[in-house]
C-alpha positions in Angstrom: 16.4 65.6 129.1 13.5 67.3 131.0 9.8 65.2 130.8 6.3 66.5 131.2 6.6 63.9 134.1 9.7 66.2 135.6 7.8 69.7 135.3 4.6 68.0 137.1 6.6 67.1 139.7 8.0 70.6 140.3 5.1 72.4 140.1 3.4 69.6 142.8 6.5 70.4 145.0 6.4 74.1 144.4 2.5 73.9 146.1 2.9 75.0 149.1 4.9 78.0 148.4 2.8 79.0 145.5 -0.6 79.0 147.8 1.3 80.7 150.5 2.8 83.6 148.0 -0.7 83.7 146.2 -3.0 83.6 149.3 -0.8 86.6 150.5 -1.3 88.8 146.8 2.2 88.5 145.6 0.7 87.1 142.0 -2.0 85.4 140.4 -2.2 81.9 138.9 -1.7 82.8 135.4 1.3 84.6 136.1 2.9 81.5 138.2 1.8 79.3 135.1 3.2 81.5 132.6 6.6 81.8 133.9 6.3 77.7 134.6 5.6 77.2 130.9 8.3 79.4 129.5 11.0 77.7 131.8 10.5 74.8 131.0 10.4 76.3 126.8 14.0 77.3 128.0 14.9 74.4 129.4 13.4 72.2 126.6 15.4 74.2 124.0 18.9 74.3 125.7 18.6 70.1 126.4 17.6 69.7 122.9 20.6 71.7 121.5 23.0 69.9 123.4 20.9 66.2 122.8 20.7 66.7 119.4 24.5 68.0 118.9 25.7 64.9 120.5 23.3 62.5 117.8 23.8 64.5 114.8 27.9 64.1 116.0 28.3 61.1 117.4 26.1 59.3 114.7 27.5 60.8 111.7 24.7 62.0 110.2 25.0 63.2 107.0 23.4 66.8 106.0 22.4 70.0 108.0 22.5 69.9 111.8 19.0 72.6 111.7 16.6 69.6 110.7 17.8 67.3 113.4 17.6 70.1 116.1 13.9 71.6 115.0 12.2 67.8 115.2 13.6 67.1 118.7 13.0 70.7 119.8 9.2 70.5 118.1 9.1 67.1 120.0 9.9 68.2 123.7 7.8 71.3 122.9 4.7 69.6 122.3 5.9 67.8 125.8 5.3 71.1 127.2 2.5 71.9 125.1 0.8 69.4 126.8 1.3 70.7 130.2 0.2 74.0 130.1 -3.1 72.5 128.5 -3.2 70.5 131.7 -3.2 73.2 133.9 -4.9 76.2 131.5 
């Protein structure tokens, strides 16, 4: 399961590259932060199908698998949410 922590972390790695790539026109900040933000909306989304699958399962729980998925998906959203606030 991907943190906020995790994506910081990649975008303070990815620095250098980005500066170089942007300092020589190849695109502009919002469009590195965009694609940033919906990877990790990708990312959050596949870990939280598969995370929540192995709860709902493994636990027994009782009911439809949707509500289970949507909280923990809202939840790592709002992780990512969260970021892109940071850095808009």
């Amino acid at each position: 399961m991907r943190s906020v922590a995790m994506a910081l972390q990649a975008i303070v790695l990815e620095r250098p590259v980005f500066v170089r790539e942007q300092s020589d026109g190849l695109y502009r900040v919002i469009t590195y932060l965009t694609f940033k933000v919906l990877e990790e909306v990708v990312l959050a989304t596949a870990s939280s199908v598969v995370f929540s699958l192995l709860v709902y399962y493994l636990v027994r729980l009782q009911g439809s698998f949707f509500p289970v998925w949507i909280v923990f998906l809202v939840t790592q959203l709002v992780g990512v949410g969260e970021l892109s606030q940071l850095f808009g």
